[in-house]
C-alpha positions as CSV (number, residue, x, y, z in Angstrom):
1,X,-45.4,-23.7,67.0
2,X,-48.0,-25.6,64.2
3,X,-48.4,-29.0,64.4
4,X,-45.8,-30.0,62.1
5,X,-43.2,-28.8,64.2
6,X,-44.6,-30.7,67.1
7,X,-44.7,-33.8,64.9
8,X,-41.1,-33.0,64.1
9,X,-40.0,-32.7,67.4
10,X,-41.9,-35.9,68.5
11,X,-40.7,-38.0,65.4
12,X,-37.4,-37.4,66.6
13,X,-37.6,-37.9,70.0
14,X,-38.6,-41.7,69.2
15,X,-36.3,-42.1,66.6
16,X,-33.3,-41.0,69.7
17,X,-35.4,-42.8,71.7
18,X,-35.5,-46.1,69.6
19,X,-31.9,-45.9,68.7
20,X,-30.6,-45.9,72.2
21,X,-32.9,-49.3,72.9
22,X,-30.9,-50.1,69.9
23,X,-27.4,-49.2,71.3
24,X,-28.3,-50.8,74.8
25,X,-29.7,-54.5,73.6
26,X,-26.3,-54.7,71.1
27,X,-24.3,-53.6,73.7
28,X,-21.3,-56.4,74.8
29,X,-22.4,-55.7,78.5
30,X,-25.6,-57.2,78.1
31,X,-24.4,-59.8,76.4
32,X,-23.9,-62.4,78.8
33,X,-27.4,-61.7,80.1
34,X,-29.3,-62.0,77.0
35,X,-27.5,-65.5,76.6
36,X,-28.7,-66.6,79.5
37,X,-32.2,-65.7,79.3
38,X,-31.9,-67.3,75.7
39,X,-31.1,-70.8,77.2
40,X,-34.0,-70.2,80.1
41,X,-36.5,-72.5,77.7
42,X,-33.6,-75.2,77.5
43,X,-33.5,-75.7,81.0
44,X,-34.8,-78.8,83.0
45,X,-37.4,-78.1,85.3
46,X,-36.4,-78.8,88.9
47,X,-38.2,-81.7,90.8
48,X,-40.1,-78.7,93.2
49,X,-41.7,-77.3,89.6
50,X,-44.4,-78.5,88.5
């Protein structure tokens, strides 16, 4: 194997890689997770926070 095989085989690795972080953040299961963390800033701070 030369080196542009191995850089081959690496690009595509991360591509895989990158489309299935892709796949799982636009998935409808993590949906209602992502909402809620997207409201976090919104939130009033509790009296026992400072």
């Amino acid at each position: 194997m030369d080196l542009g095989t191995l850089s081959g085989i690496a690009t595509a690795l991360l591509m895989a890689a990158f489309i299935g972080v892709v796949i799982w953040a636009w998935s409808s299961k993590r949906k209602t997770d992502f909402d809620e963390a997207a409201r976090l800033p919104l939130k009033d701070r509790g009296e026992d926070q400072p």
